[in-house]
N, C-alpha and C positions, 0 to 999 in steps of 0.2 A: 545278767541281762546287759545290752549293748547300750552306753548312754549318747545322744545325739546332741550333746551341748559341744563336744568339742568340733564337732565337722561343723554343726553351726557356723559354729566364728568365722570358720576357716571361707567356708561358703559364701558368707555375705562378705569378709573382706576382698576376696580375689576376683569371684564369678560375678556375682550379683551389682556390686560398684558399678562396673565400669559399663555394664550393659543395661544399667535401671532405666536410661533412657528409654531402650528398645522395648522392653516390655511396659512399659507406660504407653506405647508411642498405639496409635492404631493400626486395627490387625488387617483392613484390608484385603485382601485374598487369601489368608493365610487362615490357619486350622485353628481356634482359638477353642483354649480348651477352658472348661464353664465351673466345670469340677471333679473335686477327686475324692473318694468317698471309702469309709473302711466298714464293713461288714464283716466281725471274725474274724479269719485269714484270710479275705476274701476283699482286693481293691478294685473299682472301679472308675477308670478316667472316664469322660464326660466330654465329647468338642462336637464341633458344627461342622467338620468333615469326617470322612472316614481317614484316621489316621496313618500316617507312613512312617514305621520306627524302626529302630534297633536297640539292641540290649546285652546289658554285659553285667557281667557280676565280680562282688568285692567280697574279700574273707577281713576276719579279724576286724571288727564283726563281722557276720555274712547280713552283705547289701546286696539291692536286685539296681539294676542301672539301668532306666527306661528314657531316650532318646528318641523322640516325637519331632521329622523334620517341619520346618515350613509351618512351626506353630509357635503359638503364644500364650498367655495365660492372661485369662480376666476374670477375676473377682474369686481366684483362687488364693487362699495364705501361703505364704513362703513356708510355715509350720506347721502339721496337723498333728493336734494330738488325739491318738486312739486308747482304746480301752484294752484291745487285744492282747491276750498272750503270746501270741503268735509273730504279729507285727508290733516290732516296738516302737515304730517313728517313720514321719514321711515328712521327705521335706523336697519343694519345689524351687526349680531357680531358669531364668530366661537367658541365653545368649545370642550372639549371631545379628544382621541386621537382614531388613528383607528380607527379597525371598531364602536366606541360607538362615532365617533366624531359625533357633533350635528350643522344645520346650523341654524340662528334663526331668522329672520325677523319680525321685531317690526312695526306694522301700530298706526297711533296715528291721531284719527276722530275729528270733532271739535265738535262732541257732539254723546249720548250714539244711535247705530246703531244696526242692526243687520244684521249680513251678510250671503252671501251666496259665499262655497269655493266647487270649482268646479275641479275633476281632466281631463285633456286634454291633453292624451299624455304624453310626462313628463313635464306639464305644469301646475302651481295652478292657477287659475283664481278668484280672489276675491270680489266680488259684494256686496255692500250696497242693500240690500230688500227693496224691494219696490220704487226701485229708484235711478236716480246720483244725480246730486248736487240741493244744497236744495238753492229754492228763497230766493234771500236776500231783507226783504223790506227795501222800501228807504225813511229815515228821511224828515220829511218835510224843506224845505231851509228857511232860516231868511226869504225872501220875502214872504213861504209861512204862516209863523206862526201868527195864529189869532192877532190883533192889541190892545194894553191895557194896558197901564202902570200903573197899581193900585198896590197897595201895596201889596195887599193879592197876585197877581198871584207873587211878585216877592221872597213873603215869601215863599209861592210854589217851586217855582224852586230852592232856596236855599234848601227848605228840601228835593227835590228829588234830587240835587247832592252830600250834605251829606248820604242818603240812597246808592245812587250808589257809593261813596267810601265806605261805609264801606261794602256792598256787595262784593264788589272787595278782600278790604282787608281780608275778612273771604275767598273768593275763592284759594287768593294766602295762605294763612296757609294751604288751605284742600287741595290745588294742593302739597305744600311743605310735609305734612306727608304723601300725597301718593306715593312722591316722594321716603322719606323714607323708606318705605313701602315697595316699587319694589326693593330700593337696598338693604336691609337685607334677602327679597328672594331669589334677584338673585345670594348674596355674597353666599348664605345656599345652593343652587345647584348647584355653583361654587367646593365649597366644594367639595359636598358630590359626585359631578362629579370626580374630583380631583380622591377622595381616592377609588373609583370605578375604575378608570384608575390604580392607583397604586398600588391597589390588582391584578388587572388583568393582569397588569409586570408581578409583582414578582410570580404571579401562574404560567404567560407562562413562566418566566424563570426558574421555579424549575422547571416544565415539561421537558424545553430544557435541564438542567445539570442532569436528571434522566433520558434521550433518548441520551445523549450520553455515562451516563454512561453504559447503557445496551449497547449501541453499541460497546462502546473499550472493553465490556463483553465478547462479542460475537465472535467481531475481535480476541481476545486472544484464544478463546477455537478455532475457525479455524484454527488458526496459529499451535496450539498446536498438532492440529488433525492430518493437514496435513503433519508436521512433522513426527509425528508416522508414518502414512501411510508411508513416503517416508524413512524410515529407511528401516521397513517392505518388502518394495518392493527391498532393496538395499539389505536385510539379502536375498530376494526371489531369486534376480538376483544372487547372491555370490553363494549359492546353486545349482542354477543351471546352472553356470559357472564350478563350481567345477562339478558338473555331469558331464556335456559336454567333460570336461575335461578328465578324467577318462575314459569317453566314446574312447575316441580320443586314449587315451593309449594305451587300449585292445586292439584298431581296428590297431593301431601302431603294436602293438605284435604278433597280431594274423596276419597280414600280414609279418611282417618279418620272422614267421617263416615258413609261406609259401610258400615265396622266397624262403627260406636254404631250403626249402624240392624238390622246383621247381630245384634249383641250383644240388641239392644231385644228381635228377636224370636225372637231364641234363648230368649228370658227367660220372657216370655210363653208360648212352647210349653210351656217346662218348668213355669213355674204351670199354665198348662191342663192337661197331663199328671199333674201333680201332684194337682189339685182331683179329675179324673176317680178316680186311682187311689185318692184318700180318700173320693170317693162311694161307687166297688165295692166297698170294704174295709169303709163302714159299713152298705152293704145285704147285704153277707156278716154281720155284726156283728150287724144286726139278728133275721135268720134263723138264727143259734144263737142270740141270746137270745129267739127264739120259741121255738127247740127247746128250748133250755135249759125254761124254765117249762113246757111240757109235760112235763118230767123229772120225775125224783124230787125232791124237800125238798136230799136233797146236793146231786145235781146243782146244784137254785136256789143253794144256799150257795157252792158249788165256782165256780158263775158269778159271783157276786155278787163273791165274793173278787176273783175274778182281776176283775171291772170294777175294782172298788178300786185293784187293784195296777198295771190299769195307769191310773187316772187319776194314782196318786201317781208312776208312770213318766213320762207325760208332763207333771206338773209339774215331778217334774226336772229332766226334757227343759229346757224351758223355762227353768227358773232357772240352769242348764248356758246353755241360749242368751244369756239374757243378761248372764249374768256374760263368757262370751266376746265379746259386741259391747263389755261396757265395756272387759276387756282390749283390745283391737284400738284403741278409742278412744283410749284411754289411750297404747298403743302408739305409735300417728300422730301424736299430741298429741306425745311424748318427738323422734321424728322430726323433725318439721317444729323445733320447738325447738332441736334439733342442728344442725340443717342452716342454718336460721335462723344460731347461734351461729358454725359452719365459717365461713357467708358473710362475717359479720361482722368476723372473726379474717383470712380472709384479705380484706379491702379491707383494714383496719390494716395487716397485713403490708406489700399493696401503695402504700399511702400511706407508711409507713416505710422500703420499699425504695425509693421515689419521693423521699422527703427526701434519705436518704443520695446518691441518686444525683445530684440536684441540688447537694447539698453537695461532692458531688467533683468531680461538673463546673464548680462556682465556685471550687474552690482550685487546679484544674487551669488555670482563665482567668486567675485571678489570677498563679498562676505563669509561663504563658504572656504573659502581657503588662500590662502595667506602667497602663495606662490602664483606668477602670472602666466595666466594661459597664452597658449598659443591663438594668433589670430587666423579666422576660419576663412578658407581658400574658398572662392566662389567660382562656380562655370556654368556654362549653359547648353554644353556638347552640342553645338550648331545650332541652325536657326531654330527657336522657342514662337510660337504662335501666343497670342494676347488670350486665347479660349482661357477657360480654368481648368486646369489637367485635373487626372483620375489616379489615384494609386489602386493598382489590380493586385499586388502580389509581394509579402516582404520571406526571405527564405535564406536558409545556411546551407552550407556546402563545405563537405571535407576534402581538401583535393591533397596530393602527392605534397607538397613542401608549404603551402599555405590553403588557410580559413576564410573562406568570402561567402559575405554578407549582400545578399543580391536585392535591387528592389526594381519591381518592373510595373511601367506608369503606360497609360493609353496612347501617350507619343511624346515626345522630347521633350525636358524641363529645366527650366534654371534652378541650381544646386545651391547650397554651400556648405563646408565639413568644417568641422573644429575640432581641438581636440584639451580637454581639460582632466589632465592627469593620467588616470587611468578609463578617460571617458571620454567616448568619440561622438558627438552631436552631428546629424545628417539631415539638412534642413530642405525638404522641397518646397520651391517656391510657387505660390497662384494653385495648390493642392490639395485636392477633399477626397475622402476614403470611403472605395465605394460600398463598403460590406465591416459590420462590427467585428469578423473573423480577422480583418487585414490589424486590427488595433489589439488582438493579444500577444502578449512577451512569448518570445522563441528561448528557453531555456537548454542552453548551450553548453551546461557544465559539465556533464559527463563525458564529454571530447577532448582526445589529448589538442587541446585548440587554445589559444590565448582567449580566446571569447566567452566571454561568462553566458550573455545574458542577450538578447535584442529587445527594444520596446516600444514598438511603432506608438503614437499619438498625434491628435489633432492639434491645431496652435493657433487659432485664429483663421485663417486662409490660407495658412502651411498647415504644411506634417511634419514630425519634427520627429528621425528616427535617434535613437539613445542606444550606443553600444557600449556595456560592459566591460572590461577587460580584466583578465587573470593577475596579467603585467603589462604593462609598455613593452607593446611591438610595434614594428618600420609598418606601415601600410601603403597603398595606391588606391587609387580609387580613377575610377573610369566609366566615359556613360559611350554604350553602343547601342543605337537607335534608342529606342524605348526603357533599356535595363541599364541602371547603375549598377555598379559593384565594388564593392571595399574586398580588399585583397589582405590581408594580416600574416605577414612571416611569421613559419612557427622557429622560434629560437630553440628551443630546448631538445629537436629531435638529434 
């Protein structure tokens, strides 16, 4: 009978080691087999798919070799022991990773068989042909062995039990090189399993750092696109703000002078209505004082009086009128003076709160950083009105050799730019923003651009734009009508 102590050892040092991960590991899609069960000469395996195998056989012992791809083993033993005469030993072992893991159940017969493997379900069913267990005949007992103590039967029995060792002893050499035999096999598809497995890594992982590099590819030209788009749509909206705008003006204008034309002949009516009602009143006027002189002497005096009373009425009247137009004059004259004054008192204000704020933000630079800025260039690209301007729009632009930074205002403003290190400060002066969208950061850095960053904010009665930079680059800066813009040479193209 064939003993399975020594493929054991051999098994758990070579197969088993290096792959105990994988069948510990879980089985996931893969064929996990539940159990493996002996009945007589009669094995059956046990999984949760219908199994995909191959099989091969070993002499010296005679072994059955059954290879179960794309499976695995749970809560099966490495060792079964059976009762059978027929099957002497079963033992299981796992290799392979993933989908190429392999499960392997080894049958080991007490002599050369031929079988019959049957699929049922997800079940292998394994039969010795022709039969289960084979009679075993029964040695006769001392009582029953022929009777005769001669010489020759006992020279006999001595040479057939030296024959039967040394039969033995040639079985156990042929059982030990077959021994050998299975394990320089099994170490060889050990192997060659091995480097099957670790070709097929390192292929899915060049796949996977080749699928993500297309993907952060992809992710970028999106990023990129969508950007554009939404600049695009901000230049569209600014555009058509600015129409709107325009639009608004006309219809401003062309209704006020509407008004003054509505007003003009309101004016006119009312003189004309006026003149007429001081005609009727004086051809009434006239005709009592026809009447009147046909009167009596009183009457005439009674008339005359009251002419008097009301001429000296309506010099009142009048010197009443004009003493109220000087009031009034007088009044508007105090007006405009005041207002005048207001105006004056707050540009000071705003010039002093400009100082101070300038003064903090230089002892704030100084504090910040030990190196001395430059001092910020001011301009006011032509005549600047006293109104308080409007910032409409702050925006980036990638052009052919430089990066500019656009900012475009409801009509001409007094500037000034500074520049500290690697930060360029763009200060509109007497300026308020007309919309919370004008005061979010334009983020810049995916551009091959020296410009990191833009950050429009409010600053008291300024705006106060903040531009980032990669490195120190040469800039200009310039205002045409309405729009400043910072120009930034790209060095490094």
């Amino acid at each position: 009978m064939w003993s399975m102590k020594p493929f054991v050892a051999w098994l758990l040092g070579v197969v088993l080691v290096p792959f105990v991960a994988l069948a510990q590991a879980p089985a996931g899609s893969l064929n996990t087999i539940t159990a493996v069960q002996v009945n007589g000469g009669t094995v059956t395996i046990t999984g949760t798919q219908k199994a995909n195998f191959t099989t091969f056989t070993m002499t010296d012992p005679p072994r059955l070799v059954i290879d179960i791809s794309e499976a695995t083993f749970s809560g099966v033993p490495e060792e079964i022991s059976v009762s059978s005469t027929t099957v002497t030993g079963i033992r299981t072992a796992a290799y392979g990773s993933e989908s190429s893991s392999i499960a392997r159940v080894l049958i080991g017969y007490d002599r050369e068989v031929e079988t019959d493997i049957q699929a049922q379900g997800n079940s292998l069913i394994v039969r010795v042909a022709g039969g289960g267990e084979q009679a075993v005949a029964q040695a006769p007992t001392p009582e029953q062995a022929p009777a005769g103590n001669s010489a020759a039967d006992a020279a006999a029995a001595a040479r057939a039990e030296r024959e039967a060792q040394e039969k033995a002893a040639a079985d156990a050499a042929a059982a030990a090189r077959a021994d050998r035999e299975a394990q320089e096999k099994a170490t060889a598809e050990a192997a060659a399993a091995a480097k099957r497995d670790q070709d097929a890594e390192a292929k899915r992982q060049a796949e996977a750092r080749a699928a993500a590099q297309r993907q952060q590819e992809e992710q970028a030209r999106a990023t990129a696109e969508a950007e554009r788009k939404r600049q695009q749509e901000a230049e569209a909206r600014a555009s058509a703000q600015a129409a709107e705008d325009k639009r608004r003006q006309e219809e401003a204008a062309r209704a006020s002078k509407q008004a003054a034309e509505d007003e003009r002949r309101a004016q006119a009516q009312a003189s004309a209505e006026e003149a007429q009602r001081k005609k009727e009143l004086a051809r009434t006027e006239a005709e009592k004082k026809r009447a009147a002189q046909q009167a009596a002497e009183e009457e005439r005096r009674a008339a005359a009086q009251a002419a008097e009373d009301e001429r000296r009425a309506a010099k009142q009247s009048a010197a009443d009128e004009r003493r109220a137009a000087k009031q009034s004059a007088a009044d508007e004259r105090r007006a405009a003076k005041q207002a005048a004054d207001e105006e004056r008192r707050a540009q000071a204000q705003a010039a002093a709160d400009e100082r101070r704020q300038r003064q903090a933000d230089a002892r704030a630079a100084r504090e910040r950083r030990p190196q001395p800025a430059s001092e910020p260039s001011r301009s006011s690209g032509g005549e600047v009105s006293s109104r308080r301007k409007t910032l409409t729009l702050v925006g980036f632009q990638q052009q052919a050799d430089s990066s500019r930074v656009f900012i475009r205002t409801n009509e001409p403003v007094s500037y000034s730019v500074g520049e500290r290190g690697r930060t360029v400060v763009l200060e509109l002066e007497n300026t308020r923003v007309d919309s919370n969208n004008n005061t979010l950061p334009l983020d810049t850095s995916f551009f091959a651009s020296p410009v990191l960053r833009v950050d429009p904010s409010a600053s008291g009665r300024d705006v106060r734009i903040t531009i980032q930079l990669r490195q120190g680059a040469p800039f200009q800066t310039r205002q045409d009508g309405n729009v400043i813009s910072l120009d930034f040479q790209r060095t490094g193209r």
